[in-house]
C-alpha positions as CSV (number, residue, x, y, z in Angstrom):
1,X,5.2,15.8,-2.4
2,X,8.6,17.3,-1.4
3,X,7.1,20.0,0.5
4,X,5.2,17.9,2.5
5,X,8.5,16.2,3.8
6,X,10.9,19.1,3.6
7,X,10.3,21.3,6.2
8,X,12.2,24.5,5.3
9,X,9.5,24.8,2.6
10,X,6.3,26.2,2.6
11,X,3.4,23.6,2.9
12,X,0.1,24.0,0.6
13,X,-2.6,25.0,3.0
14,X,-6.1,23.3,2.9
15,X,-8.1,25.8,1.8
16,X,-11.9,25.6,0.5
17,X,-12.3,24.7,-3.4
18,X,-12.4,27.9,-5.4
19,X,-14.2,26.1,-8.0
20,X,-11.9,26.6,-10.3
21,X,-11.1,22.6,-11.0
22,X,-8.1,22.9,-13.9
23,X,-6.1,23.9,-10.9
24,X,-3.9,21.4,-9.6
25,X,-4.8,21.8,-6.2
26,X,-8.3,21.9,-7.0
27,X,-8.1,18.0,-8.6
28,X,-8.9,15.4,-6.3
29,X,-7.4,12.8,-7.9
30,X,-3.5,15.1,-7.3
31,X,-5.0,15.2,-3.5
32,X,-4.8,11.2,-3.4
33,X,-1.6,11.0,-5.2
34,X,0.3,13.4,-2.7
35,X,-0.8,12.3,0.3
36,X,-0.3,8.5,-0.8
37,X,3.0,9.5,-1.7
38,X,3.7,10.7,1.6
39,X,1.9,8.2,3.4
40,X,4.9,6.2,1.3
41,X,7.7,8.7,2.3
42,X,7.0,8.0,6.1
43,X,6.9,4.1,5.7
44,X,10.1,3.8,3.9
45,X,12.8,4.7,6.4
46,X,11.3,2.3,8.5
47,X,11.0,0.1,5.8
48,X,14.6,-0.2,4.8
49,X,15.4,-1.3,8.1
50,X,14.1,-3.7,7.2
51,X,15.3,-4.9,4.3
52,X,11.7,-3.9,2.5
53,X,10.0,-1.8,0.3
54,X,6.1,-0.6,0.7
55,X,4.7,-3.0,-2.4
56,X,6.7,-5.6,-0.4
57,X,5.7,-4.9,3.2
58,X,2.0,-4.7,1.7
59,X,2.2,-8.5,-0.1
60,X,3.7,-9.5,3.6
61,X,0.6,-7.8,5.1
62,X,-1.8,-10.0,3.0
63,X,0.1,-13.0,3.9
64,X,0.2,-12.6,7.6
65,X,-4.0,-11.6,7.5
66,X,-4.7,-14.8,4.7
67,X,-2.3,-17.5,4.6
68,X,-1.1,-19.4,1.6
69,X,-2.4,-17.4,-1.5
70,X,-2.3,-18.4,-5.1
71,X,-0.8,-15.4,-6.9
72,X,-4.0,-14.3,-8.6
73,X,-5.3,-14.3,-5.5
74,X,-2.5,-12.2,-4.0
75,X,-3.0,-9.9,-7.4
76,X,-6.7,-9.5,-6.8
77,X,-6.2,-8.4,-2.2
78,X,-3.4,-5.8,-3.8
79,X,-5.6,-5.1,-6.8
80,X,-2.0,-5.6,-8.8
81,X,-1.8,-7.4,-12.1
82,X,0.7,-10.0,-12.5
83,X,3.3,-8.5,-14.2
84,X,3.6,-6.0,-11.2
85,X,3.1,-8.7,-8.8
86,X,5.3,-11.5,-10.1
87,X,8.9,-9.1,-9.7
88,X,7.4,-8.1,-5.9
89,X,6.9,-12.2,-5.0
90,X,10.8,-13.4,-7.2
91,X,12.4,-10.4,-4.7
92,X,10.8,-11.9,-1.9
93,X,11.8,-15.8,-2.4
94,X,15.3,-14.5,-3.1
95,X,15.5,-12.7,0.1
96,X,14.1,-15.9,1.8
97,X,11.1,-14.2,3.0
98,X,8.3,-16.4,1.1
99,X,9.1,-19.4,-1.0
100,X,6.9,-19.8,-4.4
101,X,5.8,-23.3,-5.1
102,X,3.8,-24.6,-8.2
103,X,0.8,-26.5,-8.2
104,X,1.0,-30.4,-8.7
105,X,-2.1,-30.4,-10.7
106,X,-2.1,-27.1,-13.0
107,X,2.0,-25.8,-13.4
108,X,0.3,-22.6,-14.5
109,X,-0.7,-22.2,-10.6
110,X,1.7,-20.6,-8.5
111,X,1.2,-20.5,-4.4
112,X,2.8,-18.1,-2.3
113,X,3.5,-18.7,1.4
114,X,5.2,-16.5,4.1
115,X,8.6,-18.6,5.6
116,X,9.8,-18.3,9.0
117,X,11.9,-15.2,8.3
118,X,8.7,-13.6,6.7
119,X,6.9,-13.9,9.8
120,X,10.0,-12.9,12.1
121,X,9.2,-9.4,10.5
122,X,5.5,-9.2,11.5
123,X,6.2,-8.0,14.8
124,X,9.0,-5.2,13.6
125,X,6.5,-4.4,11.2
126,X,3.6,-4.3,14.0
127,X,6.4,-2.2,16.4
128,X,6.8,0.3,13.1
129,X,3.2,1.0,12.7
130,X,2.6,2.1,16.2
131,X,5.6,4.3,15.7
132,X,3.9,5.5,12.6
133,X,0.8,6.1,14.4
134,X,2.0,8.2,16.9
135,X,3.5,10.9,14.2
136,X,-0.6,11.1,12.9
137,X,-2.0,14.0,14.7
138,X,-5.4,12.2,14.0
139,X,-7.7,10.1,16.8
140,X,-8.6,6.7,16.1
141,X,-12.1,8.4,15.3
142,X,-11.0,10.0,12.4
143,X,-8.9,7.6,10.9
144,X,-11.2,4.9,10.5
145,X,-13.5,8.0,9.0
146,X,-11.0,9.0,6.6
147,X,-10.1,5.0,5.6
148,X,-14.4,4.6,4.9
149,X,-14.7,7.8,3.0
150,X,-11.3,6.9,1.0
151,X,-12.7,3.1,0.1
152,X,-15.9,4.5,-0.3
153,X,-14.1,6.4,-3.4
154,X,-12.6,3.4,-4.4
155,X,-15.5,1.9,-4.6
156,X,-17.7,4.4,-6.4
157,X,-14.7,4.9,-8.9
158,X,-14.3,0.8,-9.6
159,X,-18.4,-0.3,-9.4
160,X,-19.3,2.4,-11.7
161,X,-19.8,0.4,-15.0
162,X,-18.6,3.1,-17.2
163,X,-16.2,2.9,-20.2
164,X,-13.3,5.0,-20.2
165,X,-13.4,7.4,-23.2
């Protein structure tokens, strides 16, 4: 992951699969880890600007799209179990940036809603992912390509049915 920020260091090149897959570079699943993590790298000086970390910014981005959200809810857009969740949503409240409010009719039923400082960041947010954008050297085209071929995997790696050994 380093290499891919560091510039004085060489970068692995993309080269066609030898076939050899107990190579590192050969897994698929390393492929997705690196590049998430450097997806990650470029977000976060932007980020801390801000006052936020990615999990963060991506509970803020389901609240701007969907409102009010119970936390399973939230838990189930971010495909994150409570336990992860629930720090994520206590930092948030603290900062004043959503408030957490329990359900009159079941306690056990937590809502989550964006305040007026959360949404003040929507637009610094919006401004930092143009910025972001314009650091991909790939067209419009290719990123919505590379987004369906990436869910696609999701998909086909979560709707398979199949037990874990």
């Amino acid at each position: 992951m380093q290499e891919l920020i560091d510039k004085d260091r060489p970068r692995r090149s993309v080269t066609p699969s030898t076939g050899d897959h107990a190579r590192l570079d050969e897994q698929l699943c390393f492929s997705l880890y690196a590049a998430s993590r450097a997806a990650t790298a470029v977000y976060r000086p932007y980020l801390e600007k801000l006052g936020l970390t990615y999990p963060r910014y991506l509970v803020l981005l389901v609240l701007w799209e969907r409102g009010r959200l119970s936390v399973n809810d939230l838990g189930k857009h971010l495909f994150l179990d409570y336990g992860t969740l629930s720090p994520l949503l206590k930092a948030l409240a603290t900062d004043g940036i959503v408030t957490r409010t329990r359900d009159g009719e079941d306690e056990r039923k937590v809502f989550i809603e964006i305040t007026d400082k959360g949404r003040a960041l929507e637009a610094k947010c919006r401004e930092m992912v143009s910025a972001i954008g314009c650091k991909i050297a790939l067209t419009s085209d290719e990123i919505d390509a590379l987004r369906s071929q990436i869910w696609g995997l999701f998909h086909l790696l979560t709707q398979t049915g199949e037990e874990s050994p």
